[in-house]
N, C-alpha and C positions, 0 to 999 in steps of 0.2 A: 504494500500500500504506500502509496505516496501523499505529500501535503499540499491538497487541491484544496477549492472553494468547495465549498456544500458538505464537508464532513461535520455532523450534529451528533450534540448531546441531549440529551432532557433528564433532569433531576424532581422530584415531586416531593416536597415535604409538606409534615402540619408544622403549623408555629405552633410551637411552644414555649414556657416563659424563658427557658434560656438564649431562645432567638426573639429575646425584647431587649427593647432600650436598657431599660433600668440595670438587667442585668450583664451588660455588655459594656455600657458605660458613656453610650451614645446621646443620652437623654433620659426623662423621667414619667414617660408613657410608654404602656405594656401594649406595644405591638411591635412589628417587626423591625429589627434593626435596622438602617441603611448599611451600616459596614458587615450585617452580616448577610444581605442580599447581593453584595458586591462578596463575600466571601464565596458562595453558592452558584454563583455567575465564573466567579475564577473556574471553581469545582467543575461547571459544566463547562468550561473552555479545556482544560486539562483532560478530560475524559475525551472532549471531540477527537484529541490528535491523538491519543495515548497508541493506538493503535498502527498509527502512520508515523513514525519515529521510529528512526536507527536505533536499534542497541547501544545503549550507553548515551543516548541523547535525552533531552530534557525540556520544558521551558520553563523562565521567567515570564512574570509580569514585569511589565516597563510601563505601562499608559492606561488610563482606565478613564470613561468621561460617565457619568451615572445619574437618571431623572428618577428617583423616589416618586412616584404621584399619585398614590393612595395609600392609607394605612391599612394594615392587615392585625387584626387581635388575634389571640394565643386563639387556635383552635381552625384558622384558616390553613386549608388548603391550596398551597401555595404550587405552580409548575415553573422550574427555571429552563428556558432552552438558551443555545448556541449554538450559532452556526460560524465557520469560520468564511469569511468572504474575502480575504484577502491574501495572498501569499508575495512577499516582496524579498527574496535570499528568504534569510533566517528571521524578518521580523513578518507574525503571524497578527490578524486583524481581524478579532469578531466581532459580532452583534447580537444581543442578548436581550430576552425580553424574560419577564414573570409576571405572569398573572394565575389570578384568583377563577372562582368560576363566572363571575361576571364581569370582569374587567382586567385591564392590562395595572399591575401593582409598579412594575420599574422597568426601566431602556435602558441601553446603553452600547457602549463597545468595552472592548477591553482588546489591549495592544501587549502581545508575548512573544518573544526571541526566543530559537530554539539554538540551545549550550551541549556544549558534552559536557556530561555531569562530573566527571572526575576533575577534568579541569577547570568548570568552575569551580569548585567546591580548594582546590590547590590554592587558589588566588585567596583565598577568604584567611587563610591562614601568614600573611606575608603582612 
């Protein structure tokens, strides 16, 4: 497999309160985190390529832009997809949405470079 456009993920959760503000640290309302909608977006951008990746290869995140535009309370069912729409060398470009069952909850993209892990992981220690 190769890293073309149109490789997808989808992840499905309920909220729960540990994907609330309060308990995250994001704010002081028990619905869904933003940084943990942006966590869950990563999740489903790393699951899209996991399978089109060299042995020994990897990505980061480098770029992320994120619209929050409904709140979600503990007990919604929440769907995160990704799809990757851009491939430029090593730097990967998706676009992500999550919705609820009746509306879109967050957009975005999120922008990942794909590393050989061992040599990143070499640099971190210098």
């Amino acid at each position: 497999m190769t890293l073309t456009p149109g490789l997808r993920a989808r992840l499905l959760i309920m909220v729960e309160k540990e994907d609330t503000a309060p308990e995250i640290g994001s704010g002081d309302v028990p619905v869904l985190a933003t940084p943990r909608v942006l966590a869950l977006a990563e999740q489903a951008t790393v699951q899209a390529v996991a399978g089109a990746l060299e042995p020994g290869q990897t990505s980061v995140g480098t770029k992320v832009a994120l619209e929050h535009l409904v709140a979600s309370p503990v007990g919604t069912h929440v769907e995160i997809a990704a799809e990757l729409t851009e491939v430029d060398g090593r730097r990967l470009v998706f676009a992500f949405t999550a919705h609820d069952r009746h509306t879109a909850v967050a957009t975005g993209t999120v922008e990942r470079v794909v590393v050989d892990r061992e040599r990143f992981l070499s640099r971190l220690s210098r």
